[in-house]
Backbone as numpy.savetxt, mean C-alpha at the origin, in Angstrom:
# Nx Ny Nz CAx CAy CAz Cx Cy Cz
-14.06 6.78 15.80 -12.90 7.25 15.07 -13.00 6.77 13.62
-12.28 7.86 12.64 -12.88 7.06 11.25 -11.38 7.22 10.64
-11.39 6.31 9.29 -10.67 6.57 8.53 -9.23 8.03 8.44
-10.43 8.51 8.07 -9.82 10.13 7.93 -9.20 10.77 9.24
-9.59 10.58 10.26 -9.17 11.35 11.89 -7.62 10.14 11.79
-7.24 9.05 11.82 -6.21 8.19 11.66 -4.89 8.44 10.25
-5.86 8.34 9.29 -4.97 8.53 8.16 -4.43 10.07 7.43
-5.48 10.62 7.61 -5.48 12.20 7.47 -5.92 12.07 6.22
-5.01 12.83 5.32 -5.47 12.98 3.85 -4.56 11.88 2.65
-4.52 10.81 3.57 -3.33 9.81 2.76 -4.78 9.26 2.07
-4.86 9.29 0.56 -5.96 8.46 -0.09 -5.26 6.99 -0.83
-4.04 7.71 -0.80 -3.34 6.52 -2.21 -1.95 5.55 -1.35
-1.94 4.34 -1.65 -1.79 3.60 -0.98 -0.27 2.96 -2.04
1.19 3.16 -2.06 2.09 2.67 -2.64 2.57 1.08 -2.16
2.72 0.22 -2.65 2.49 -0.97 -2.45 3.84 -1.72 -2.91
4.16 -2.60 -2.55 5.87 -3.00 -2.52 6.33 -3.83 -1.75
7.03 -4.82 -2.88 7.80 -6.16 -1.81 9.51 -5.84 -1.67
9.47 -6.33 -0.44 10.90 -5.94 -0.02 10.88 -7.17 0.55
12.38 -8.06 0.54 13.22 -9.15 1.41 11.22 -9.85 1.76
11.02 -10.36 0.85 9.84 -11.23 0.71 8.86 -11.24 1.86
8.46 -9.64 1.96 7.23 -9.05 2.89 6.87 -7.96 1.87
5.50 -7.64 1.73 4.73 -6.72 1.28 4.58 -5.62 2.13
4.83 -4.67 1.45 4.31 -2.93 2.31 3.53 -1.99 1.81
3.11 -1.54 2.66 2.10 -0.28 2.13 2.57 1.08 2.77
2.55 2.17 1.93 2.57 3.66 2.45 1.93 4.45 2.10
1.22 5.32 2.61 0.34 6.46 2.18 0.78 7.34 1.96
0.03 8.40 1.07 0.38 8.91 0.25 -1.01 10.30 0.10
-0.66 12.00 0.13 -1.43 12.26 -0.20 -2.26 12.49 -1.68
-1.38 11.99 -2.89 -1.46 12.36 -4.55 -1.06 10.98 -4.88
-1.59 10.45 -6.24 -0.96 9.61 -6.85 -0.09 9.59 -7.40
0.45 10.59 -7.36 1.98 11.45 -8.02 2.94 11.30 -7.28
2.71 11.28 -6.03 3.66 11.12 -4.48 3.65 9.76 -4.62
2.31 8.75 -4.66 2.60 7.57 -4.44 3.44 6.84 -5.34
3.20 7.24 -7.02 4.03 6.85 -8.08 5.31 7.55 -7.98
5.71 8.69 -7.94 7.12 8.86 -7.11 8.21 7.74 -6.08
7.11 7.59 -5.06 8.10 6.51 -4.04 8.19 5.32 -5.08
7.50 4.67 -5.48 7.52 3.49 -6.23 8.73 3.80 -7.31
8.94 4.78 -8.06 9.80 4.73 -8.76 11.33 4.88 -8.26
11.82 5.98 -7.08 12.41 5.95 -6.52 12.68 4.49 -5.73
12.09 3.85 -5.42 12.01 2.85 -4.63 13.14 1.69 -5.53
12.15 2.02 -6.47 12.90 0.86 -7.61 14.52 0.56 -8.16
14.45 2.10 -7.97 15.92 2.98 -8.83 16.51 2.69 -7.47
16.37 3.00 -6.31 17.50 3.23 -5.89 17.43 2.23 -3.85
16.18 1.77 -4.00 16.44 0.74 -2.50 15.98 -0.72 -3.59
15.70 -0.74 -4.42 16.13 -2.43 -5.02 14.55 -2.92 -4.30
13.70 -2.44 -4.30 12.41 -3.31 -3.75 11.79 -3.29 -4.91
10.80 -4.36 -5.05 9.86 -4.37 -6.01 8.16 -3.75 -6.19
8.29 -3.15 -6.87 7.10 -2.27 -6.64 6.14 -3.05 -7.27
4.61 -3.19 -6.46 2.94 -3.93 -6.93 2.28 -2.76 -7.96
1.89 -1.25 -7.18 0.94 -0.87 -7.74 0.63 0.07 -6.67
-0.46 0.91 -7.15 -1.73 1.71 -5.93 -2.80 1.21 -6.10
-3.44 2.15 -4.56 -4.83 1.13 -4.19 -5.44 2.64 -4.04
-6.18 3.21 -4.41 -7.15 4.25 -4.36 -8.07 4.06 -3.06
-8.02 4.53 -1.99 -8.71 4.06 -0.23 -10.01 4.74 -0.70
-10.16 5.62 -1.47 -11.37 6.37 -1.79 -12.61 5.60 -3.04
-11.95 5.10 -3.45 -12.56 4.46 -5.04 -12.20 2.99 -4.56
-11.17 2.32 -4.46 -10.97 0.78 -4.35 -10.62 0.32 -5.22
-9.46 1.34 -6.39 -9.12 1.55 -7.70 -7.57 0.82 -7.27
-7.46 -0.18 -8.31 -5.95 -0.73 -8.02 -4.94 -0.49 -9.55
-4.18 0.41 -9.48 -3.80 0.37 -10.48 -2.17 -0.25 -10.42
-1.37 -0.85 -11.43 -0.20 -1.30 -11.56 1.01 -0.14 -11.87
2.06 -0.74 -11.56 3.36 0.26 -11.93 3.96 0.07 -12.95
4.20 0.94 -13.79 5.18 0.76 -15.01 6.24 1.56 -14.91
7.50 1.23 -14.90 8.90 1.91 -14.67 9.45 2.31 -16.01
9.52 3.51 -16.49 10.45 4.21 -17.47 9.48 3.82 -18.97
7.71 3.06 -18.74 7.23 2.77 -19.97 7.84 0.69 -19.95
7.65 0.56 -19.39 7.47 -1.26 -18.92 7.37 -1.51 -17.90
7.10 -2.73 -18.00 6.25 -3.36 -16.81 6.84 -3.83 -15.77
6.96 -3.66 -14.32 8.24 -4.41 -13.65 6.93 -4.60 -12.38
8.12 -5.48 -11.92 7.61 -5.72 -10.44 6.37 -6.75 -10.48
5.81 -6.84 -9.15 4.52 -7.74 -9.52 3.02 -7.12 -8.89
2.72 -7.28 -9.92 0.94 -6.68 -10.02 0.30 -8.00 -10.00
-0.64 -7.77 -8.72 -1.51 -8.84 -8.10 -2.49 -8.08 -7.92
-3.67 -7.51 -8.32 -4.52 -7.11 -7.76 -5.26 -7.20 -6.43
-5.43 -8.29 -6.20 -5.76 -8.98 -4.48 -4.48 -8.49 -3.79
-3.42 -8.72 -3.85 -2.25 -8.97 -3.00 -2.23 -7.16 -2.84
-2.02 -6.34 -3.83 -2.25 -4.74 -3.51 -3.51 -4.50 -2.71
-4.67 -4.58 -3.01 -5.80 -4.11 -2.17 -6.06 -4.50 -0.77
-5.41 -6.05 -0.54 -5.49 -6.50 0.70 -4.46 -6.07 1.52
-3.37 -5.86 0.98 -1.91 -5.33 1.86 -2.51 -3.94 1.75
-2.81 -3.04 0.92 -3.17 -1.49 1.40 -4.46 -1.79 2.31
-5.46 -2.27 2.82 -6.89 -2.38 3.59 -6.09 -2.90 4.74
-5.21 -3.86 4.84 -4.43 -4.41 5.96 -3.72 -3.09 6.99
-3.10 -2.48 6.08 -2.48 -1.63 6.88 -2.75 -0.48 7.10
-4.24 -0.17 6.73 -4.89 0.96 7.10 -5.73 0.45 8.67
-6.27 -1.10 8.19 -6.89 -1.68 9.55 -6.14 -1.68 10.86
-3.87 -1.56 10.27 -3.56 -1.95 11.37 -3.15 -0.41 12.17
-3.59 0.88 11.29 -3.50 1.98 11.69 -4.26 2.19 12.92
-5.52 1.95 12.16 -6.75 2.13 13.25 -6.58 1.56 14.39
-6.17 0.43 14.45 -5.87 -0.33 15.53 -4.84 0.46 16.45
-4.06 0.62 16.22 -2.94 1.26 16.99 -3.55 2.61 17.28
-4.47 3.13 16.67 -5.02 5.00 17.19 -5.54 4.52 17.95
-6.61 3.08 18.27 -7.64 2.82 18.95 -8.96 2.72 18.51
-8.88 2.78 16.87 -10.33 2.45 16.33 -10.92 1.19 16.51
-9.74 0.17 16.19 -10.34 -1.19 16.45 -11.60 -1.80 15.57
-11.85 -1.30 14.23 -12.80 -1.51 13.29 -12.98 -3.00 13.02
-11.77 -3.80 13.00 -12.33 -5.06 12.85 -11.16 -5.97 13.71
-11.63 -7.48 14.00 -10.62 -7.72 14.78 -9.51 -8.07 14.23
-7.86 -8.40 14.94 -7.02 -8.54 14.23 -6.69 -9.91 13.87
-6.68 -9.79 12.55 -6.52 -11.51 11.87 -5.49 -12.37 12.07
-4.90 -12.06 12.76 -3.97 -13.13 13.14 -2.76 -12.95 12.54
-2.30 -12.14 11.82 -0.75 -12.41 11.00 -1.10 -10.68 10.60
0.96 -10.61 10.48 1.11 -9.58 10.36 0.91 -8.59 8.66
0.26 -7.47 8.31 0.10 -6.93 7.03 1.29 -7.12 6.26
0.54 -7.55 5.13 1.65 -7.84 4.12 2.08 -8.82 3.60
2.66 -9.85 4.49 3.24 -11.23 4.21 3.08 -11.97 3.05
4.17 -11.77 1.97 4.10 -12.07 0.80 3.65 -14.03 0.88
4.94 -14.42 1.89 4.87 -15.99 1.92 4.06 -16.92 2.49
């Protein structure tokens, strides 16, 4: 089972701390993914990281309205989006690598 048969055509990975846990959601455009992040911001109060490009391994940061908000960690985005693609697979039954012990995300 690969990537693609699990995720479908989600490439872009929206990234975000909420009540001090990290999340990831896929996304098929970086337009969709920068969408939720902005919405996110405006109107559920979470803090938005950035995207993670699943195709490239491209992490880019969020800027709201032309400044900088939220927190951009480069590690903390790429590992929370790879986390929760690993914990996809897992649950279809890919099982690509084993599970590390703690749940995706965990800011603390």
């Amino acid at each position: 089972m690969t990537i693609s048969h699990v995720l479908g055509s989600m490439r872009f990975m929206a990234v975000f701390v909420q009540l001090d846990t990290c999340y990831a959601v896929g996304f098929d455009t970086l337009t969709d993914a920068t969408d939720f992040l902005f919405w996110g911001y405006e109107e559920q109060n979470f803090v938005p990281c950035g995207t993670f490009d699943m195709l490239t391994g491209e992490v880019a940061s969020y800027e709201h309205r032309g400044r900088d908000v939220g927190l951009y960690d480069p590690d903390l985005i790429r590992q929370t989006a790879t986390d929760y693609v690993r914990a996809a697979l897992r649950l279809a039954g890919g099982r690509p690598t084993p599970y590390p012990g703690k749940p995706p995300g965990l800011v603390l």
